[in-house]
C-alpha positions in Angstrom: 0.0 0.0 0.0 0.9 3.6 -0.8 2.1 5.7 2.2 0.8 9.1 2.7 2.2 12.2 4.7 -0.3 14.2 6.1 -0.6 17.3 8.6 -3.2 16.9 11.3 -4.1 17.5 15.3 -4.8 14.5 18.1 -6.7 15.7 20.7 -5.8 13.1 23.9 -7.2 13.4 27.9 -4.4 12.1 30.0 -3.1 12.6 33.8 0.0 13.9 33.2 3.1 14.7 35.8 5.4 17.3 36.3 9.2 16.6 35.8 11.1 17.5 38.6 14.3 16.3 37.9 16.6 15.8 34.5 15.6 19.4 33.7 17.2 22.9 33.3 16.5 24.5 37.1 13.2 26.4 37.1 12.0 25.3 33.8 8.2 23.9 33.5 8.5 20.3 32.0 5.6 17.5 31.5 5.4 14.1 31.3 3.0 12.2 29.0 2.3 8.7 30.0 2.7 6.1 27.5 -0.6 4.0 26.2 1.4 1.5 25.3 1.6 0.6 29.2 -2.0 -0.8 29.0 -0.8 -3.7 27.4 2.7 -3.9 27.6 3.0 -3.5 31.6 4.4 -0.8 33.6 8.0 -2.2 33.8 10.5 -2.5 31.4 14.5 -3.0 31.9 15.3 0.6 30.6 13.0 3.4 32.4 12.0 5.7 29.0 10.0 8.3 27.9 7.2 8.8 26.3 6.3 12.2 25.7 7.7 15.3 27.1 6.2 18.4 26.6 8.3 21.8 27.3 5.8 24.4 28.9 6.9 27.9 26.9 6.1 31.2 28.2 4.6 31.7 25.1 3.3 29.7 22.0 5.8 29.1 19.0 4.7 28.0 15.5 4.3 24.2 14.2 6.7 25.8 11.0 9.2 26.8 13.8 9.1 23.7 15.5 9.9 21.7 12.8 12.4 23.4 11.7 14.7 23.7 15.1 14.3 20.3 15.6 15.3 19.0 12.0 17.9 21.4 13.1 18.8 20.0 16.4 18.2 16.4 14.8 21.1 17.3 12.0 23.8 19.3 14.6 23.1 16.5 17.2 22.5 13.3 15.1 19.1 12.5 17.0 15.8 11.4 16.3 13.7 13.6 17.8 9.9 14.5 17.1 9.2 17.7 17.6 5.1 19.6 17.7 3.1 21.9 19.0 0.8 21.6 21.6 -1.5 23.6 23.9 -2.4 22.0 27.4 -5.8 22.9 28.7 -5.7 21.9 33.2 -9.1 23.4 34.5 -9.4 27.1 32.8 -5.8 26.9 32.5 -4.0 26.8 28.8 -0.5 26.1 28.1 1.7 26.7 25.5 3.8 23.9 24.5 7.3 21.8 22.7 5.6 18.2 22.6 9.1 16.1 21.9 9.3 12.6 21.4 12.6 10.2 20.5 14.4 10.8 23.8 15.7 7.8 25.0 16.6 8.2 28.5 15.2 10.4 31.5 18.7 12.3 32.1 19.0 13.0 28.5 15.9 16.0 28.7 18.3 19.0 30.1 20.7 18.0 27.1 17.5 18.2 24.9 16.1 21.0 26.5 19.3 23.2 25.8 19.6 22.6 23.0 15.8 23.8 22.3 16.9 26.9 24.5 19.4 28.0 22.2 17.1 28.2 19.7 15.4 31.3 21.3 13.0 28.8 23.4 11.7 30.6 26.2 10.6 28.2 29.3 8.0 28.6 31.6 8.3 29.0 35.5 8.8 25.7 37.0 5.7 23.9 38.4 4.8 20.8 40.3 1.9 18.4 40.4 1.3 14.9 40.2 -1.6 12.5 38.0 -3.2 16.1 37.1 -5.9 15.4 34.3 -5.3 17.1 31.1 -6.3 17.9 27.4 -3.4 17.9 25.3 -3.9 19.5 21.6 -1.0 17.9 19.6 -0.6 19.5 15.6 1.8 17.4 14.2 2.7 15.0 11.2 1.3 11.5 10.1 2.4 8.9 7.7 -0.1 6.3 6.9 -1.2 3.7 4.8 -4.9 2.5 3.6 -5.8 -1.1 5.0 -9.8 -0.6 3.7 -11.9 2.6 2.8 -11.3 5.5 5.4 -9.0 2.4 8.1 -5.5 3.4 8.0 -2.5 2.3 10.0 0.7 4.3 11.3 3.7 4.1 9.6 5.8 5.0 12.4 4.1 3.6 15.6 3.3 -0.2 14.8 0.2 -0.2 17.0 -1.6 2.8 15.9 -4.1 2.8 13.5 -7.1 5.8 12.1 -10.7 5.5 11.5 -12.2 8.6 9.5 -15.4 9.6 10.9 -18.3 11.4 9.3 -18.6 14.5 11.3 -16.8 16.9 14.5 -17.4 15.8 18.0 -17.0 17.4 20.9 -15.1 16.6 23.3 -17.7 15.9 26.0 -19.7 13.9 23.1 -16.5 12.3 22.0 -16.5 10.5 25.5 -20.3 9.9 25.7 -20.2 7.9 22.5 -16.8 6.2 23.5 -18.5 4.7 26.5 -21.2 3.3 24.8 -19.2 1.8 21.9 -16.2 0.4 24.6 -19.9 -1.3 26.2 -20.7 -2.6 23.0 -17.7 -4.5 21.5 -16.3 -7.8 22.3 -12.6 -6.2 23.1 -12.5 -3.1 24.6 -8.8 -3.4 25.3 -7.3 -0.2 23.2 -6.4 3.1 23.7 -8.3 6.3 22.1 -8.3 9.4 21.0 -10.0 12.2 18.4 -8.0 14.4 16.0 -8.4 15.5 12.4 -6.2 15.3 9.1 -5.5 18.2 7.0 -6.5 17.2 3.6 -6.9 19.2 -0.1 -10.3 18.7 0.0 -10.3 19.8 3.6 -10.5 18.7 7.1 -11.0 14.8 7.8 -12.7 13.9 11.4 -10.9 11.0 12.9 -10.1 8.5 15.5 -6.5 7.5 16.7 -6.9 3.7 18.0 -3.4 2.0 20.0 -3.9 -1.5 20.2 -1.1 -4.0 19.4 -2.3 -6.3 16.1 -5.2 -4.8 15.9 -7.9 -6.2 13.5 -9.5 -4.8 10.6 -12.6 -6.7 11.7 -12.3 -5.0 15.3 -11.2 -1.4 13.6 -14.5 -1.7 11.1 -16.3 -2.5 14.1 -15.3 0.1 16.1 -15.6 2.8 12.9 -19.4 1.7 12.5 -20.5 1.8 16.0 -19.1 5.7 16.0 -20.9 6.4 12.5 -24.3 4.8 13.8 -24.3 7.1 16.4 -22.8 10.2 14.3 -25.9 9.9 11.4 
């Protein structure tokens, strides 16, 4: 199958964490858990992260995102994924780096300064623990088609989209999402909403992580949503 590259948003609820150490002093740093730890277990022999997100004191565009870290990437010979985000806590919003491809937990201050000497400006240090979050994500995809609007990720084996016909909220997002996770034989797998960025528009969609997922379970789970979206 042909692989595409799109531009899109994922739109994920999460309790997230404050990092309190690995980080340049005073600097406002969050840790996304992984979903992957649903069904992989909690523990594994080398401690890594997921997601980090570096708070900014103020917001910085997805074009100059991408290109300090293809810049960082080249000067430093990583791999790192860099996006924009906004973190919504209560009636709180954040500005945020979302960075993923660090491989170890002391390796963020290197990664941090790095961002910093690209005219980052971080936010005042903070601490909380398990604090629930909406995390707005822009960033790129690469997919391929498995059947008529099922894709799956290119770069995240486990990770697969189902178009869907129209917007949701985000409070109707989790309505329907307990009523189709009470009406499918395996309920096991991770969710979120977002949207692709297409020529002939945007594209609703949902963001499924479920390791070997099948298309019989992902057209199941795409027609429960539609039935309920008509």
């Amino acid at each position: 199958m042909a692989t595409k590259e799109l531009i899109g948003k994922i739109i994920i609820q999460e309790n997230i964490d404050t990092v309190n150490e690995n980080k340049m002093p005073k600097t406002f740093v969050l840790n996304v858990p992984d979903p992957y730890k649903n069904y992989y277990g909690r523990f594994t022999e080398v401690e890594k992260p997921n997601s980090i997100i570096f708070v900014t004191k103020t917001p910085n565009s997805f074009e100059k995102i991408l290109r300090v870290t293809r810049k960082i990437n080249k000067e430093h010979h990583l791999k790192l994924d860099g996006a924009k985000c906004e973190i919504t806590i209560g009636d709180r919003k954040l500005n945020g780096v979302r960075v993923k491809g660090i491989n170890r937990y002391p390796e963020i201050s290197t990664i941090q300064e790095y961002y910093a000497k690209e005219g980052y400006d971080f936010a005042k240090s903070e601490k909380f623990e398990n604090k629930e979050a909406l995390i707005r994500i822009n960033r790129f995809f690469r997919i391929e088609k498995l059947e008529k609007g099922i894709y799956k990720s290119k770069n995240d084996s486990d990770v697969y989209y189902l178009e869907v016909p129209r917007y949701m909220s985000w409070e109707e997002f989790k309505m329907l999402t307990y009523e189709v996770k009470h009406n499918v034989t395996d309920s096991r797998y991770d969710i979120a909403k977002g949207i692709f960025y297409t020529k002939g528009g945007i594209v609703e969609m949902l963001r499924i992580v479920k390791p070997k997922a099948t298309v019989e379970l992902l057209k199941t789970i795409q027609s429960k949503y539609i039935e309920r979206l008509h």
